[in-house]
N, C-alpha and C positions, 0 to 999 in steps of 0.2 A: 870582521875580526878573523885573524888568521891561525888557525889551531898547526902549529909547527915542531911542539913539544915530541918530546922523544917518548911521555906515556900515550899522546894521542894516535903516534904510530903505530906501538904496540897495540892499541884495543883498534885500531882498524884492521891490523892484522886478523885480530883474532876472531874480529865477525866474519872476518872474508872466509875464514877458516869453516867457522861452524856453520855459515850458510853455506858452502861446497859440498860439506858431508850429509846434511838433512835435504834438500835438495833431491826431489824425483830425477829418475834418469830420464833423457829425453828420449821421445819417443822415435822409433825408428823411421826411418825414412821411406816417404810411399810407395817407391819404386822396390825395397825389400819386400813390403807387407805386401804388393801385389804378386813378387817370384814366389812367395812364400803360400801363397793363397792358389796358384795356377799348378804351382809343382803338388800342391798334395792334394788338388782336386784332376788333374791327370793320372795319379798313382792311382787314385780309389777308383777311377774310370778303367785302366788298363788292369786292374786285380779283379773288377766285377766281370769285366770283358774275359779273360781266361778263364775265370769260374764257368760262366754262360758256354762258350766254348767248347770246354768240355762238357759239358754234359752228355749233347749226342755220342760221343765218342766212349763213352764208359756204360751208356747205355745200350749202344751197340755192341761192343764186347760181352756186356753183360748175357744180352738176348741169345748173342752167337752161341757162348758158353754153358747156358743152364740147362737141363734136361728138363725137357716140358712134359705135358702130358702125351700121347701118341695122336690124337685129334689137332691140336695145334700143332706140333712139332715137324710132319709130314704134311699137312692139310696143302693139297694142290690141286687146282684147277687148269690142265693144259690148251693153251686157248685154240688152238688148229686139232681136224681132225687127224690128221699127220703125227702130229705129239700126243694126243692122245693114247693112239695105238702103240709111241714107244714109249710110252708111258706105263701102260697095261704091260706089256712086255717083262719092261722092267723090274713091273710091282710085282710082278706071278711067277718069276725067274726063280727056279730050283734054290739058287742061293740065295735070293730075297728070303723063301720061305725059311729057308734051313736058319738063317738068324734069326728073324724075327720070332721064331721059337721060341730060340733059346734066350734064358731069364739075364745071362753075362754079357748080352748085347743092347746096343741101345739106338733105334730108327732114329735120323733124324732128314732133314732137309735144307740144312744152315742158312742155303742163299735166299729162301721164301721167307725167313724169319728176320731181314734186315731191314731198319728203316727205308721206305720211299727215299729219304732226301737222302740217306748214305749209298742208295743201290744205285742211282743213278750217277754214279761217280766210283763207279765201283768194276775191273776190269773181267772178273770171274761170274759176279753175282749179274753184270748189264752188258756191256759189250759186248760179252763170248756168246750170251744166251741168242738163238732167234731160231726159227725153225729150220734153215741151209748152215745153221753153224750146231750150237747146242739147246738142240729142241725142248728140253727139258732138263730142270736142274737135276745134278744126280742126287741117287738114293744112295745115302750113304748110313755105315754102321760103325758103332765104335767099342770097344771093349774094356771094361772099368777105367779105370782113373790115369785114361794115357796107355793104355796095354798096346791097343794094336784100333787097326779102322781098314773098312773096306768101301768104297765107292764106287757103282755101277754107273756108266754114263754112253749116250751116246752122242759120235761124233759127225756133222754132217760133210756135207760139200765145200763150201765155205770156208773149213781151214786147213786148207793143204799147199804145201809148197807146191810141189809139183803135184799134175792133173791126179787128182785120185788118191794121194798119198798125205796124210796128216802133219803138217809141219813139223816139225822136230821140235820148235819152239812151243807150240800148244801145248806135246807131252812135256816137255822144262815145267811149265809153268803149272799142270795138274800136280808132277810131283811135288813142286815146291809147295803149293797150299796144302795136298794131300799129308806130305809127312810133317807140314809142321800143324795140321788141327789135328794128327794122331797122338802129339806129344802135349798137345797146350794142358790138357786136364793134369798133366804129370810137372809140369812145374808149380813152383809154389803159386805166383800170380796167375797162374791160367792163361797169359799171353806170352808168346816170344815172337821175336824176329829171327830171319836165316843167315847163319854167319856164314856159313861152308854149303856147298851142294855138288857131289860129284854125281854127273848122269852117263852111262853105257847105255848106246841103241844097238838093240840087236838085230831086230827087223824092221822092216818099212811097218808102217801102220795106214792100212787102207779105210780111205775115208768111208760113209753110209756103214758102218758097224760100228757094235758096243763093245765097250771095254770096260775091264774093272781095275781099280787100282786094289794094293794092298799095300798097307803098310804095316812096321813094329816096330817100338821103341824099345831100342837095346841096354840103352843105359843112362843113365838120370845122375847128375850130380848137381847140385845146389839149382844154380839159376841156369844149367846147362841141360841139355837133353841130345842124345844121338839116336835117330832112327832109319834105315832102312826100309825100301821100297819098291815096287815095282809095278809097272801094267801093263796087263795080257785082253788078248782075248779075251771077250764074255763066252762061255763056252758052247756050241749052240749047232744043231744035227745039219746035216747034209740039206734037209730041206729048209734051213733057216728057223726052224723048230725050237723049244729053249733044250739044252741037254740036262742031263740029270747033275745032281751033286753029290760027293760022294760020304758027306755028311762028317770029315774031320773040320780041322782050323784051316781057314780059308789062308792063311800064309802058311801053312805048309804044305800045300795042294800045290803046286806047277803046274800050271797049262801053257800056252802058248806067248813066252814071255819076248815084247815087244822092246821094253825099256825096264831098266833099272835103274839105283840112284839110292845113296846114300848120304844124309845131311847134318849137319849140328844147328842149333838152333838154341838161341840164347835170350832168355828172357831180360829185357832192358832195365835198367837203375830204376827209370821213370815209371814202371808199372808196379804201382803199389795200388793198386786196385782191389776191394773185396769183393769176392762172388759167392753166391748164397750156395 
């Protein structure tokens, strides 16, 4: 029997109707639900991996930056009898004392207090160090909250351009660390990078002697900092003796200035870092 009427079109219509609209949607296709599955277990892989990541690295900031106790924050072992003795030197040096006095200064030894796995990848803290280059890390001092910093160090055989005379590149590279850990406490995050650095050599710097650096931070604006710098001569008697100190601000004292250098330095977008 052949249903041809014009109402049994109508109610075919009408079911085709109402079963299109209640009708579940179909389900997606495998090849989606596999992108869909690989793309957001790659994101949760590459977020945890950054996390992990950083860690050393803000740990290490961290370390660099806080003021320890004076037992941890100096504590050094020089492993040759050689560093030893400029070791002693250094620690008993007229100027070592005169800071470490004083209550506005503060000892530290930055490069002993870095992680193993960051030191050894590290151009100041591993590299430069060895007994014919930099026997011992320097002793360095810093003065409130980014004020000023002074570092005793000595330099051996090992980095000089010419026979006997200290690269030119070695002192680049002490002022550039030196003036930007003088400023780091004085920005808001406690790190910056060096945008500018201009350096004047005055004298040759001969290699097997100690030198000090000084620095001071002139001027501080937001995420900017300008500081000022220079190293001389460790000051030190005819017989190779230490010489006296004359007991003011170790940047306002002139002795025997080597190299100078003046730098800006600008704390990066990305260092939103907190330090205790």
């Amino acid at each position: 029997m052949q249903h041809s009427g014009p109402f049994f079109r109508r109610s075919l219509r009408q079911q085709r109707i109402i079963s299109s609209q209640t009708a579940p949607p179909p389900p997606p296709p495998r090849r989606l639900r596999r992108f869909l599955l690989l793309t957001s277990l790659s994101l949760t892989s590459l977020s945890l991996g950054i996390y992990i990541a950083s860690l050393p690295s803000v740990t290490t900031l961290t370390a660099l930056l806080t003021t320890r106790s004076r037992s941890s924050n100096i504590a050094y072992l020089p492993p040759t009898e050689r560093s030893t003795r400029i070791n002693d030197l250094i620690d008993s040096h007229p100027l070592s004392q005169h800071l470490r006095q004083s209550p506005e200064w503060s000892e530290s030894r930055p490069h002993t207090r870095m992680p193993e796995v960051m030191r050894a990848h590290s151009l100041t803290a591993s590299t430069l160090l060895g007994d014919t280059k930099v026997p011992v890390p320097p002793l360095m001092f810093t003065k409130g909250e980014g004020e000023e910093l002074v570092a005793i160090s000595y330099l051996g055989s090992d980095l000089c351009g010419h026979v006997g005379i200290v690269h030119g590149g070695m002192l680049a590279t002490m002022l550039d660390e030196g003036l930007a850990r003088c400023c780091f406490a004085a920005l808001p995050g406690k790190v910056g990078v060096t945008a500018r650095l201009e350096i004047d050599f005055r004298k040759v710097c001969k290699s097997e002697g100690f030198v000090v650096l000084k620095a001071r931070t002139e001027k501080v604006e937001g995420r900017k900092a300008w500081v000022r710098g220079r190293v001389e001569v460790l000051p030190m008697d005819s017989g190779g003796n230490r010489a006296g100190h004359r007991g003011g601000s170790p940047f306002e004292e002139k002795g025997e200035v080597l190299v100078e250098a003046k730098g800006l330095f600008v704390e990066p977008k990305w260092a939103k870092v907190s330090y205790p």
